[in-house]
Backbone and ligand atoms as CSV (ligand in chain L), in Angstrom:
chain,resi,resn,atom,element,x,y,z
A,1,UNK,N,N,55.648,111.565,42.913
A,1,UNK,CA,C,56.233,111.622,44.254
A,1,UNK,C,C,57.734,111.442,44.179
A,2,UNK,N,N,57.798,110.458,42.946
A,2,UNK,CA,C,59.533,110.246,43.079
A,2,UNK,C,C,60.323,111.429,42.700
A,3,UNK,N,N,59.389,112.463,41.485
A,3,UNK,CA,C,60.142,113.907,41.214
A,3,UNK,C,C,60.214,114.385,42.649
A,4,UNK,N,N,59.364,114.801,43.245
A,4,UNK,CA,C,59.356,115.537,44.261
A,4,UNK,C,C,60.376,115.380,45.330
A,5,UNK,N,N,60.808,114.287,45.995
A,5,UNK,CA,C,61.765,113.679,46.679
A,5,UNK,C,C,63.132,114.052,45.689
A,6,UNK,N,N,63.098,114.082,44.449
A,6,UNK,CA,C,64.163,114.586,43.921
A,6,UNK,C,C,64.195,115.688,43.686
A,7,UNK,N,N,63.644,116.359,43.564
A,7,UNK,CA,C,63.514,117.536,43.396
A,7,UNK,C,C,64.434,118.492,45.214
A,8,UNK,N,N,64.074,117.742,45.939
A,8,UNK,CA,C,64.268,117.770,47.239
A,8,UNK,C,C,65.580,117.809,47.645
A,9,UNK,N,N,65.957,116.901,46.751
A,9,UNK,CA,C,67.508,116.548,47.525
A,9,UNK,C,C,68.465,117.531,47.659
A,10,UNK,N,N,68.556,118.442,46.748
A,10,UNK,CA,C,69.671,118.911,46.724
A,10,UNK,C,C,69.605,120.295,48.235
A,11,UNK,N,N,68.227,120.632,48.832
A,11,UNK,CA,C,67.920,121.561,49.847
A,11,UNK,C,C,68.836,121.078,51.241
A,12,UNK,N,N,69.078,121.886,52.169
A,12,UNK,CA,C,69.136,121.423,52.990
A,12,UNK,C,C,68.548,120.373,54.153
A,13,UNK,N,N,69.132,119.453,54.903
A,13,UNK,CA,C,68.486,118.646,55.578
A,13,UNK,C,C,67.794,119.470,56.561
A,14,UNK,N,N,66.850,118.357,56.901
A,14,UNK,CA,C,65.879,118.502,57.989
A,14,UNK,C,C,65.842,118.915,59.029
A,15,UNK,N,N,65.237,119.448,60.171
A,15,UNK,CA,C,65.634,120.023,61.134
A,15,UNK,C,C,65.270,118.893,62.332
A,16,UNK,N,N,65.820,117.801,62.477
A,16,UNK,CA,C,65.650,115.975,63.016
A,16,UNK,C,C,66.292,116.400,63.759
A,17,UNK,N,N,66.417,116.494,65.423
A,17,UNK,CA,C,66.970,115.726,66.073
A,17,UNK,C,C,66.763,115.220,67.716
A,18,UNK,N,N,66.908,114.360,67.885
A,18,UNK,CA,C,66.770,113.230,69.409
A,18,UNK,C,C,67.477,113.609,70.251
A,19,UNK,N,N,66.459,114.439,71.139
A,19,UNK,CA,C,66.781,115.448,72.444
A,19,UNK,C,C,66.995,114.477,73.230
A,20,UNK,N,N,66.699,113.595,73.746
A,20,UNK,CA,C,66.927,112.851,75.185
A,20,UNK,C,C,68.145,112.273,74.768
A,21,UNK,N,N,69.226,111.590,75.784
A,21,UNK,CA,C,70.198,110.671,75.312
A,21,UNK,C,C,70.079,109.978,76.394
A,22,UNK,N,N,70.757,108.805,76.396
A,22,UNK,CA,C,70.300,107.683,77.659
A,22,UNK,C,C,69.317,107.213,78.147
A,23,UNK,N,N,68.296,106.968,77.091
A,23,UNK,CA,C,67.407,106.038,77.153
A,23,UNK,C,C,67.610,105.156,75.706
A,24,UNK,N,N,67.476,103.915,75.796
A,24,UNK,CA,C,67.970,103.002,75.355
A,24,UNK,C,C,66.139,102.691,74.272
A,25,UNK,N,N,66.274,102.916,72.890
A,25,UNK,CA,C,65.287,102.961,72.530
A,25,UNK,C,C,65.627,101.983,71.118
A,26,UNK,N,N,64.844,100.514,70.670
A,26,UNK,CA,C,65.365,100.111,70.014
A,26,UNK,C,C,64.758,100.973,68.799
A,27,UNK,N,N,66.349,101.255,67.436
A,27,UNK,CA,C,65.622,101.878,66.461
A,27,UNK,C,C,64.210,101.687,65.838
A,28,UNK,N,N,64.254,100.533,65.220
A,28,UNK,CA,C,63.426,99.959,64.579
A,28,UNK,C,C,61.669,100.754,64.674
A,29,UNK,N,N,61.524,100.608,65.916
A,29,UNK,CA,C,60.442,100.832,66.979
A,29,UNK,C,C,60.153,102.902,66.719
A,30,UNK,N,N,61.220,103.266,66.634
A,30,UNK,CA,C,60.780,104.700,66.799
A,30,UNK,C,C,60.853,105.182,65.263
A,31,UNK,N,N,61.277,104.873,64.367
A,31,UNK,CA,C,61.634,105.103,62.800
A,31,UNK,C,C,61.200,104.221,61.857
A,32,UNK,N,N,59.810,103.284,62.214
A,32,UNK,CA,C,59.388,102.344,61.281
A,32,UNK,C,C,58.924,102.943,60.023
A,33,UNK,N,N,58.804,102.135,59.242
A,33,UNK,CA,C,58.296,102.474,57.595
A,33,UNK,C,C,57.649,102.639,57.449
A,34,UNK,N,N,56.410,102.297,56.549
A,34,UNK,CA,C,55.266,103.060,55.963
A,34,UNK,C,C,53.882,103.099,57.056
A,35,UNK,N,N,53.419,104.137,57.341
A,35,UNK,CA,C,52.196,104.181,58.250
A,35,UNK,C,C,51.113,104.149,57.252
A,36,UNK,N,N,49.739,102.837,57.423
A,36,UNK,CA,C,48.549,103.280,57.425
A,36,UNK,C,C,48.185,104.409,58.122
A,37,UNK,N,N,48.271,104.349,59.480
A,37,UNK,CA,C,47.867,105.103,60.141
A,37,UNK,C,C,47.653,106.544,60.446
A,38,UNK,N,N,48.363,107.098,58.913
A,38,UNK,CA,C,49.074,108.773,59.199
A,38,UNK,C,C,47.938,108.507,57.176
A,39,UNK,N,N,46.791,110.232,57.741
A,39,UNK,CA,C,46.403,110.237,56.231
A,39,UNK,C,C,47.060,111.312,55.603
A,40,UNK,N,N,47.330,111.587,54.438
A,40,UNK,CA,C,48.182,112.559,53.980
A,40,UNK,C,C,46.848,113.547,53.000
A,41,UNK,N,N,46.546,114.476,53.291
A,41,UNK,CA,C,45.637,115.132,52.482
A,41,UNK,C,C,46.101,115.514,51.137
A,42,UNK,N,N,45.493,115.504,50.030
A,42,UNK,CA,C,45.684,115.848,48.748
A,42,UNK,C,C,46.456,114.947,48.098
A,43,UNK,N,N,47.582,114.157,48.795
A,43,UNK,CA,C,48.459,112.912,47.659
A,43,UNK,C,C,47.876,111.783,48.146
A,44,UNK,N,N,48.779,111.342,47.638
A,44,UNK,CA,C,48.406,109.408,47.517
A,44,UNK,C,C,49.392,108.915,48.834
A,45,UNK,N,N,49.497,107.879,48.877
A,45,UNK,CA,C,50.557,107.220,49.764
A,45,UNK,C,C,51.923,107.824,49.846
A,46,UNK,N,N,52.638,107.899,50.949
A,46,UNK,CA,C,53.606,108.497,50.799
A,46,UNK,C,C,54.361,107.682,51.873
A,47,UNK,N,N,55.501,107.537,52.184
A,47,UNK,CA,C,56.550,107.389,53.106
A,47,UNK,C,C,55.906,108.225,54.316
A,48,UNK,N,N,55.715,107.230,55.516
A,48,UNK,CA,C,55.589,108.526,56.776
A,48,UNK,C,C,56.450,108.033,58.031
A,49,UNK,N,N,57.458,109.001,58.391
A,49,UNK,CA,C,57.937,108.650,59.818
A,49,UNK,C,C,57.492,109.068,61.181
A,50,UNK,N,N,57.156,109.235,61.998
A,50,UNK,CA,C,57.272,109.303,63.374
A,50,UNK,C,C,58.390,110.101,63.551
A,51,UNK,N,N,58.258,111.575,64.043
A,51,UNK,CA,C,59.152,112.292,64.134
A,51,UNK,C,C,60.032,112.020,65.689
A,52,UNK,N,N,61.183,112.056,65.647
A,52,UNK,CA,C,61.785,111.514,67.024
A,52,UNK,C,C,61.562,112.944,67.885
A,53,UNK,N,N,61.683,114.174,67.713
A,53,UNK,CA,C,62.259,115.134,68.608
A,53,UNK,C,C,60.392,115.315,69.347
A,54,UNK,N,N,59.183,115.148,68.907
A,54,UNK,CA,C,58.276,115.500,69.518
A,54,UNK,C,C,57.117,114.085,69.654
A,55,UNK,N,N,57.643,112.717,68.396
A,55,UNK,CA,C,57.102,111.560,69.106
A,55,UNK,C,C,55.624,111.630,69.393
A,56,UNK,N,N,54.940,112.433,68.091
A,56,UNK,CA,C,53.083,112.326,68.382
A,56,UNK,C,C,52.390,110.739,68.454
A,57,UNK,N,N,51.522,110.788,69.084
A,57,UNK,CA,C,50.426,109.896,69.395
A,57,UNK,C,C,49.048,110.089,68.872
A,58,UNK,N,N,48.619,109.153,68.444
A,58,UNK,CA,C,46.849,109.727,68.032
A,58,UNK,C,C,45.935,110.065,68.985
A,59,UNK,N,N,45.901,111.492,68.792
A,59,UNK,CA,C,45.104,112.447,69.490
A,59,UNK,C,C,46.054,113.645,69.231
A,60,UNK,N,N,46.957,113.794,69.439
A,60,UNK,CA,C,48.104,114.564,69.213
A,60,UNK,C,C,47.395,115.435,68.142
A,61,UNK,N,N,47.671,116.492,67.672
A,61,UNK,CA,C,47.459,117.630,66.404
A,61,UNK,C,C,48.794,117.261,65.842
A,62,UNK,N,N,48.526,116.902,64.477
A,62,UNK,CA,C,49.954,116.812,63.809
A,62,UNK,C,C,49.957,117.548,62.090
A,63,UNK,N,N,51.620,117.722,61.812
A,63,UNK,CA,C,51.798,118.333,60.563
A,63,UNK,C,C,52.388,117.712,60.055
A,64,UNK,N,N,52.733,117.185,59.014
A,64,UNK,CA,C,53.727,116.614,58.084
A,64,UNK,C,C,54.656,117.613,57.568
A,65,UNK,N,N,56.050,117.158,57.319
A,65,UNK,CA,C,57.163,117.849,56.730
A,65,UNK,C,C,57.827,117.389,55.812
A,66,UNK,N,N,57.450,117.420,54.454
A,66,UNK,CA,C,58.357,116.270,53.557
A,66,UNK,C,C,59.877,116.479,54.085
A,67,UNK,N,N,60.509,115.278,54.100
A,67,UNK,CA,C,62.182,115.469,53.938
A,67,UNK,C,C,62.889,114.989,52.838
A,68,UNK,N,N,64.595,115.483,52.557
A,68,UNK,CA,C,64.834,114.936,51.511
A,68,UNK,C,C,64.671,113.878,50.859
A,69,UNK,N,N,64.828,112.511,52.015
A,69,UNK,CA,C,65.593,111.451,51.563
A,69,UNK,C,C,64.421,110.425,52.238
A,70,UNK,N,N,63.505,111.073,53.602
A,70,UNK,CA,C,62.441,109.966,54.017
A,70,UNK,C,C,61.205,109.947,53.997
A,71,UNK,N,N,61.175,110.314,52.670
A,71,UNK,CA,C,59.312,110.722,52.871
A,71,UNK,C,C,58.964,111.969,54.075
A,72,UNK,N,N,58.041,111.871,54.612
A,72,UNK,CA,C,57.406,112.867,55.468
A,72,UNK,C,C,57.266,112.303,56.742
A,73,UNK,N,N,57.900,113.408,57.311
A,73,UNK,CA,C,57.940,113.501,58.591
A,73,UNK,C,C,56.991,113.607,59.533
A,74,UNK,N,N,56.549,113.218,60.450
A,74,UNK,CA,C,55.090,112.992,61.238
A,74,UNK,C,C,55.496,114.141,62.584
A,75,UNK,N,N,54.993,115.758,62.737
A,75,UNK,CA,C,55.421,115.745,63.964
A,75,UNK,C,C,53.907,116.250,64.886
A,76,UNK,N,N,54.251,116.923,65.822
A,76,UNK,CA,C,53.170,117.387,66.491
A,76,UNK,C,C,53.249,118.870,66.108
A,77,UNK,N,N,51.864,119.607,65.914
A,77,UNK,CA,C,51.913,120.894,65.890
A,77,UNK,C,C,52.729,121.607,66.361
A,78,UNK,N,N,52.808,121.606,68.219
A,78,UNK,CA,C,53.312,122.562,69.007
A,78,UNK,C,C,54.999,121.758,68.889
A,79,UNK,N,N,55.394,121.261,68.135
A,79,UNK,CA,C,56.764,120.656,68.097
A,79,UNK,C,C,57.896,122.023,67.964
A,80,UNK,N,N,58.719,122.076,68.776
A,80,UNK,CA,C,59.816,123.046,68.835
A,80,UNK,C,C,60.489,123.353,67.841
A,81,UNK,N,N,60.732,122.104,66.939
A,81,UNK,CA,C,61.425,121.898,65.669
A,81,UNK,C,C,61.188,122.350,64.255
A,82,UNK,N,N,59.424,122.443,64.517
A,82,UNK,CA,C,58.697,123.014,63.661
A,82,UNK,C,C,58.425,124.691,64.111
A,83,UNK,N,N,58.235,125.008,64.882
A,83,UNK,CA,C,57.703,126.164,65.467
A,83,UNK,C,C,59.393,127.190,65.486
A,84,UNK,N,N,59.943,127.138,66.058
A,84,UNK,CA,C,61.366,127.781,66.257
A,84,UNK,C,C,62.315,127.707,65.357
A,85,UNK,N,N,62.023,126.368,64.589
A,85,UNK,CA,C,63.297,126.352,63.506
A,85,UNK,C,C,63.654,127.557,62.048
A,86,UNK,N,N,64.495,128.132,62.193
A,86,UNK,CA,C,64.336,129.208,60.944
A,86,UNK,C,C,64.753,128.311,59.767
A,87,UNK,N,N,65.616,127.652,59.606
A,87,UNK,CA,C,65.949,127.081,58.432
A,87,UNK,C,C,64.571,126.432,57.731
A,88,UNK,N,N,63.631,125.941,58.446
A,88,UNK,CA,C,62.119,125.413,58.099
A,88,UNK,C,C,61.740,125.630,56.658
A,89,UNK,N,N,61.762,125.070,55.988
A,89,UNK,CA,C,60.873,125.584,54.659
A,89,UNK,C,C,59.523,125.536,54.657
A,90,UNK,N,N,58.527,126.244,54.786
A,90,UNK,CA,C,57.307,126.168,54.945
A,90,UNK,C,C,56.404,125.770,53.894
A,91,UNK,N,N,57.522,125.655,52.876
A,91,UNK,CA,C,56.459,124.985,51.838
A,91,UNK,C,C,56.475,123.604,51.818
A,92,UNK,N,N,57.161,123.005,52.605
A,92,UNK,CA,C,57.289,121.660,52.586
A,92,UNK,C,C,56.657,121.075,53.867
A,93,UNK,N,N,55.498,121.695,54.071
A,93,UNK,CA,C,54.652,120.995,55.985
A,93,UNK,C,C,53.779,121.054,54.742
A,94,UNK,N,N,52.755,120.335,55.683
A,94,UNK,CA,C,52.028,119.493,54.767
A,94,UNK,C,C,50.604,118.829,55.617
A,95,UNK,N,N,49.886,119.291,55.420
A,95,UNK,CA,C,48.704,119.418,56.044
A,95,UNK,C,C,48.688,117.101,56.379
A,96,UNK,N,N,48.174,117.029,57.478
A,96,UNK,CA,C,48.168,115.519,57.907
A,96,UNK,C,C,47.130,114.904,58.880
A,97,UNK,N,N,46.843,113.949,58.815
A,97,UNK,CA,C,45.508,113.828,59.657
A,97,UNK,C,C,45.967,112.484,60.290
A,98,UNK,N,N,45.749,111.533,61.615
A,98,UNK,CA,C,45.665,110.460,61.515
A,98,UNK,C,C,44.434,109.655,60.710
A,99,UNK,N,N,44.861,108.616,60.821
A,99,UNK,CA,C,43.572,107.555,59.935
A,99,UNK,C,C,42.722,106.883,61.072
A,100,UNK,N,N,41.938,105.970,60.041
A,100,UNK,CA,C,41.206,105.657,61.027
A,100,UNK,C,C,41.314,104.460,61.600
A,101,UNK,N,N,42.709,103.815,61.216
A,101,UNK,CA,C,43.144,102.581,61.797
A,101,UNK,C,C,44.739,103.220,62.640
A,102,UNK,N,N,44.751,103.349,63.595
A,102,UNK,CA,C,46.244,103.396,63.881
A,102,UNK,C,C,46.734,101.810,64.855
A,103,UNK,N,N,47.832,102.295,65.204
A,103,UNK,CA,C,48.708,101.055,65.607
A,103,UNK,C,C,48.385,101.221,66.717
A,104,UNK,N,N,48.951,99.821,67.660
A,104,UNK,CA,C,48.457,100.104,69.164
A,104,UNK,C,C,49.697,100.239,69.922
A,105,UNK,N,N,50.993,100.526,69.263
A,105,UNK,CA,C,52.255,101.429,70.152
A,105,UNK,C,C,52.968,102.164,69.238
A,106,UNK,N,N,52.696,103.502,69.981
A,106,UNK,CA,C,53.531,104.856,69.836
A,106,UNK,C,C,54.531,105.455,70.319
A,107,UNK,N,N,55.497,105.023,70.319
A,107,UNK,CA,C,56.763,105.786,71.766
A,107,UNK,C,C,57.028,107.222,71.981
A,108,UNK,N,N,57.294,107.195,72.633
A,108,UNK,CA,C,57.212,108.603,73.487
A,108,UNK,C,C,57.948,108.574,74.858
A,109,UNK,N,N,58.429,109.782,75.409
A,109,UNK,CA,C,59.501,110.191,76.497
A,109,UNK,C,C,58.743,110.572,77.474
A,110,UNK,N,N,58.543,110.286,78.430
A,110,UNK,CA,C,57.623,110.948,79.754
A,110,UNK,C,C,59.245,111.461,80.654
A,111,UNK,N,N,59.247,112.608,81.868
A,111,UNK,CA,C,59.792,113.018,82.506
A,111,UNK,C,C,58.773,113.223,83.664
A,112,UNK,N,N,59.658,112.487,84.540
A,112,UNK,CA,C,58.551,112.412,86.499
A,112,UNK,C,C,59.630,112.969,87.176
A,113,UNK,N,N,59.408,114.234,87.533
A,113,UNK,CA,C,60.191,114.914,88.980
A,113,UNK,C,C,59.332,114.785,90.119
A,114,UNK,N,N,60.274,114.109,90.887
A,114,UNK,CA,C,60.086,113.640,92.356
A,114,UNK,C,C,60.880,113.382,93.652
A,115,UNK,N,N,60.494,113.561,94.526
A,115,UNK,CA,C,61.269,113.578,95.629
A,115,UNK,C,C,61.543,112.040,95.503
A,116,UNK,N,N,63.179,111.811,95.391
A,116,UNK,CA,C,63.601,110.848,95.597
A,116,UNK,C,C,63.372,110.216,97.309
A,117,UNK,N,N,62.937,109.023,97.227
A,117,UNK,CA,C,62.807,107.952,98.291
A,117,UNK,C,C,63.046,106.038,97.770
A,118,UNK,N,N,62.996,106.017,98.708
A,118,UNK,CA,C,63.244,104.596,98.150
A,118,UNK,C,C,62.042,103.832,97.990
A,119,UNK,N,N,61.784,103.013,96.522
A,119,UNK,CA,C,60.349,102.480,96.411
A,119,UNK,C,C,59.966,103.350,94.749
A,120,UNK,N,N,60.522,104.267,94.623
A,120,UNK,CA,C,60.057,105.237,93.277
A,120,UNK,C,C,59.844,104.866,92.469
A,121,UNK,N,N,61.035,104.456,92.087
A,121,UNK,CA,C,61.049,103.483,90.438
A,121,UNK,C,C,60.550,102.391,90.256
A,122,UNK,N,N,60.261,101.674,91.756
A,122,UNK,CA,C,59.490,100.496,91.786
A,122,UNK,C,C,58.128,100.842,91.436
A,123,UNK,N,N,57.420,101.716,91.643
A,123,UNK,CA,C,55.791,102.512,91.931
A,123,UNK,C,C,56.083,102.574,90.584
A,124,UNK,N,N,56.589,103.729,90.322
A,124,UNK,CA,C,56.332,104.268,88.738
A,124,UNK,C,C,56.199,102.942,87.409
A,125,UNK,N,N,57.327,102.040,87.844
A,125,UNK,CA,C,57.256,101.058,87.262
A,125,UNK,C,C,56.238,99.501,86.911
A,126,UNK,N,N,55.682,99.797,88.559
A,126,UNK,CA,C,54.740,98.738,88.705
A,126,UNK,C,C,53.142,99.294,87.679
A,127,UNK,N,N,53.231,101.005,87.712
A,127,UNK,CA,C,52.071,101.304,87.360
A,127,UNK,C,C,51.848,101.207,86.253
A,128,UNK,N,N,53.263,101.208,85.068
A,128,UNK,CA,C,53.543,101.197,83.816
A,128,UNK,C,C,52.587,99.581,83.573
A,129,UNK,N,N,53.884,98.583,84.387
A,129,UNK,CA,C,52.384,97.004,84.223
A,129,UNK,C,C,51.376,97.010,83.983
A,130,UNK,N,N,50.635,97.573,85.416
A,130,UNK,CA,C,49.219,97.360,85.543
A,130,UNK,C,C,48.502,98.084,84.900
A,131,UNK,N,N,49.235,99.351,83.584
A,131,UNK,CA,C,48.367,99.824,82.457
A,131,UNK,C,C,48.296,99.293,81.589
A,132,UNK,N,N,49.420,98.140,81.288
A,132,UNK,CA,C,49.831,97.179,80.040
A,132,UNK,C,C,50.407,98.317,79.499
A,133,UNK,N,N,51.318,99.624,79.661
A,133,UNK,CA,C,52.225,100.135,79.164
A,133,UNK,C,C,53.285,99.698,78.710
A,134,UNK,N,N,53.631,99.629,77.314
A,134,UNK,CA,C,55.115,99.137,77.137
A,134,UNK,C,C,56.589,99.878,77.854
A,135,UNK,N,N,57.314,99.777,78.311
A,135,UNK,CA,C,58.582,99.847,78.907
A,135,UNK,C,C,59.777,99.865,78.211
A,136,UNK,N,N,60.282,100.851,77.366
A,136,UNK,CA,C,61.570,100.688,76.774
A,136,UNK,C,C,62.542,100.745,76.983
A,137,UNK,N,N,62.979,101.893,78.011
A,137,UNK,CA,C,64.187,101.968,78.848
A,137,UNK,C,C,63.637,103.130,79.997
A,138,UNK,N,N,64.092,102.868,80.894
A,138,UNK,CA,C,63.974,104.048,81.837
A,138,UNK,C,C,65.616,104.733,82.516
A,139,UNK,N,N,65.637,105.797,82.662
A,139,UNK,CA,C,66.940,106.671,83.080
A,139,UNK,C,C,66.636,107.235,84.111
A,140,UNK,N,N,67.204,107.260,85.356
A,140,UNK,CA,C,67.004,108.072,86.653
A,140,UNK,C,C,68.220,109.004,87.025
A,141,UNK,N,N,67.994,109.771,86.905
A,141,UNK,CA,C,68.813,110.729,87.747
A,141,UNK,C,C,68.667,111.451,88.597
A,142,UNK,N,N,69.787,111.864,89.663
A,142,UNK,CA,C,69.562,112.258,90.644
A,142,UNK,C,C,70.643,113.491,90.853
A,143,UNK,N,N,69.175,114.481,92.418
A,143,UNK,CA,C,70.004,115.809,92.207
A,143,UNK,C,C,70.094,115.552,94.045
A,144,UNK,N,N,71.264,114.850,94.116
A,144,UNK,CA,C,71.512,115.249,95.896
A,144,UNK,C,C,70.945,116.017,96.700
A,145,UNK,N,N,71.548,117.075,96.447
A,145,UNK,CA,C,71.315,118.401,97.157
A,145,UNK,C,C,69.746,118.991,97.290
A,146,UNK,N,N,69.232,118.796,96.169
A,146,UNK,CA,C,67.594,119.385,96.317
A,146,UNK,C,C,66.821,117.883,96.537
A,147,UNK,N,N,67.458,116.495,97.004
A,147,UNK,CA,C,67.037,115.416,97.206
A,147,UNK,C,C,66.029,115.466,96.279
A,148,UNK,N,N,66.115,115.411,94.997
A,148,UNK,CA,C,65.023,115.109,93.621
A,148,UNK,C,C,65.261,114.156,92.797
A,149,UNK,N,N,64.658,113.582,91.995
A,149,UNK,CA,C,64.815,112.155,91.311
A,149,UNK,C,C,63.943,112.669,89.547
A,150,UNK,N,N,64.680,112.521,88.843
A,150,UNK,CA,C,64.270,112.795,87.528
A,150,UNK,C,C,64.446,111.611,86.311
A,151,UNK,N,N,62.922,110.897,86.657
A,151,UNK,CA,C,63.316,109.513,85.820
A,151,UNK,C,C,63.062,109.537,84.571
A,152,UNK,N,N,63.280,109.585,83.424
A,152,UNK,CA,C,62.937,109.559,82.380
A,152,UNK,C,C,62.585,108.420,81.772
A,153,UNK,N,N,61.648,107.832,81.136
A,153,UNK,CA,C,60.965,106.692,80.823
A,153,UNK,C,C,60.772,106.619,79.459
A,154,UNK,N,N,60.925,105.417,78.621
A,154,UNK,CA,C,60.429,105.826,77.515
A,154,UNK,C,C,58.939,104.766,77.351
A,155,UNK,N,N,58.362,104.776,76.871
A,155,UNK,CA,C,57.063,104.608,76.826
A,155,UNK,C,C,56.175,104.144,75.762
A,156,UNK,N,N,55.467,102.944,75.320
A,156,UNK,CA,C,54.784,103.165,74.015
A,156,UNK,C,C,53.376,103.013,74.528
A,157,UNK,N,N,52.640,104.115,74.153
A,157,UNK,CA,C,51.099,103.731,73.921
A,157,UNK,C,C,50.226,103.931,72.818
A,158,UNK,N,N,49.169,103.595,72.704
A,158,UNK,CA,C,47.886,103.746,71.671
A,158,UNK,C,C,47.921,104.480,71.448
A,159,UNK,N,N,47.170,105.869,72.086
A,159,UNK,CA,C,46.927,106.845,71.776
A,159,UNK,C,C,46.580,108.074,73.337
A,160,UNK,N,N,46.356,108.998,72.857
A,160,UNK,CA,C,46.606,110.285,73.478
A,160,UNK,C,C,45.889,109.917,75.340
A,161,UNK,N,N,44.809,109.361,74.784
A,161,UNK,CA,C,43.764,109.232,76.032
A,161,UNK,C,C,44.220,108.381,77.018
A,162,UNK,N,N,44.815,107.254,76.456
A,162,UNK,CA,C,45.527,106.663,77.852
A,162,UNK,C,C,47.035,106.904,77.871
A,163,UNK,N,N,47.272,107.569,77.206
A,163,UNK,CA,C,48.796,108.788,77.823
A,163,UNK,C,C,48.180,109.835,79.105
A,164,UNK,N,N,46.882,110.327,78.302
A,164,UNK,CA,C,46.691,111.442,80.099
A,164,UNK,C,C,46.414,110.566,80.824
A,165,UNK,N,N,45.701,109.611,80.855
A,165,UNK,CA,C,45.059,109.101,82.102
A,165,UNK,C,C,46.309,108.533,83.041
A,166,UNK,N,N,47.501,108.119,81.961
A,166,UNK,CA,C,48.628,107.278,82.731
A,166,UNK,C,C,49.321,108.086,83.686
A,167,UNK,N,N,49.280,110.050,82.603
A,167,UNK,CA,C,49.786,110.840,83.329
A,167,UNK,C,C,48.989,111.049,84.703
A,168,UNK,N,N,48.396,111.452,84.719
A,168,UNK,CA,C,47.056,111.416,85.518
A,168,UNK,C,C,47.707,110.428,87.353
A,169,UNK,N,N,47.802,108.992,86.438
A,169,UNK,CA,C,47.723,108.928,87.621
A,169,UNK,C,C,49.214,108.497,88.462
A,170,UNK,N,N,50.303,109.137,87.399
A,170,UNK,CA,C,51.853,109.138,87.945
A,170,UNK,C,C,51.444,110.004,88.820
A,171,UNK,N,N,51.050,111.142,88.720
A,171,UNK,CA,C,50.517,112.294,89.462
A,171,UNK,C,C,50.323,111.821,90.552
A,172,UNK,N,N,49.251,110.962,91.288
A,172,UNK,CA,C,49.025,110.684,92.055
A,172,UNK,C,C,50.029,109.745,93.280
A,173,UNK,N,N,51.072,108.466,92.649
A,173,UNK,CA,C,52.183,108.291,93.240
A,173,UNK,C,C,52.545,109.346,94.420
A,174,UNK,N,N,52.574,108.595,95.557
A,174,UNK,CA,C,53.408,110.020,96.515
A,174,UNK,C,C,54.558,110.296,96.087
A,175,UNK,N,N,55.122,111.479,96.242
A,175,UNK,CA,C,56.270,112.105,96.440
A,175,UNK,C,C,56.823,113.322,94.535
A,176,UNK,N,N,55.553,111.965,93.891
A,176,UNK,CA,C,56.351,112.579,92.363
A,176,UNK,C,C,55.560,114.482,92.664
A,177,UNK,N,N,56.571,115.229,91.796
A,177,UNK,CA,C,56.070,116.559,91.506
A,177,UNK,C,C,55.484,116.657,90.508
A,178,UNK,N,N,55.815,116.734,89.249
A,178,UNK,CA,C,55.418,116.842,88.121
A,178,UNK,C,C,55.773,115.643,86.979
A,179,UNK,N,N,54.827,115.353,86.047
A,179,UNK,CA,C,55.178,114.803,84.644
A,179,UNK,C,C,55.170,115.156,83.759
A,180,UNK,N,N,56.545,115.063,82.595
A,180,UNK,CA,C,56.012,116.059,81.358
A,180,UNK,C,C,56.260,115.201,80.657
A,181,UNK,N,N,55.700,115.181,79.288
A,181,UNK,CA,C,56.036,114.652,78.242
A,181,UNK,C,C,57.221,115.915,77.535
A,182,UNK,N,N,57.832,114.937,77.006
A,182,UNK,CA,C,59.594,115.213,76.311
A,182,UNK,C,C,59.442,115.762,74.920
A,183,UNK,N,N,59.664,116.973,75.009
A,183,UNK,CA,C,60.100,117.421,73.369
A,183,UNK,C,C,60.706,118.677,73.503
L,1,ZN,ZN,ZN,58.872,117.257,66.035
């Protein structure tokens, strides 16, 4: 593994990068070190990160991407970064499975468009509580003119199933339009 990573170095870097800005995300938390939780088919243990630009969860479909310098990259299939990027080396994705122990927080970017009123961020926020959702930073912005509210949240959960259900029931909140998850 250590040839291989060397072997590596001298290619171009990775195609990494952290679309949202202004949400306040402590590093540590989104770029931790070695995952049980991520199985790597055909090698042994390897370095695995949590890719920032698509931020999978277990349930998620994911691929691995060795990189030069950090082990392998954890992203989601339908990840933009993977899918669109031409520089991509395709020999370096890497077939990946979760395990059968994962962690119980995953971060991730949710986006809620909604008719701004007053009470929003309080709702959205209270509901985050009463899921025992973790809370990392949230960003609101606002569009005057089309009176809309675009909060961006960052978010850690388990896994995939109580991400929809949470989506699920932002949905329901009056006034919000839509929720997307960020990538
Ligand atoms: Zn990605």
């Amino acid at each position: 593994m250590g040839a291989i990573l060397h072997a590596l170095k001298k290619e171009l870097p990775g195609p990494e990068t952290d679309i949202i800005p202004n949400i306040e995300v402590p590093h540590k938390q989104t770029s931790s070190s070695s995952h049980d939780d991520i199985h790597i088919e055909g090698i042994g243990h390897l370095l695995t990160h949590i890719a920032n630009c698509c931020k999978p969860v277990p349930g998620d479909a994911i691929i691995g991407y060795v990189t030069q310098s950090q082990g392998v990259n954890i992203h989601r299939k339908d990840c933009n970064n993977i899918l669109e990027n031409s520089t991509l080396k395709h020999e370096r994705i890497i077939n990946v499975s979760w395990g059968e122990k994962t962690n119980e927080r995953y971060t991730l970017d949710l986006i809620i468009e909604a008719y701004d009123r007053h009470g929003l961020v309080r709702d959205i926020t209270q509901l985050f509580t009463t899921e025992h959702v973790a809370l990392l930073g949230l960003n609101c912005t606002l569009n005057k003119k089309e009176r809309t509210a675009y909060v961006h949240a960052a978010i850690q959960v388990p896994h995939l199933e109580l991400l929809s259900r949470l989506v699920g029931k932002i949905q329901q909140i009056p006034d919000v339009l839509s929720v997307k998850r960020n990538s």
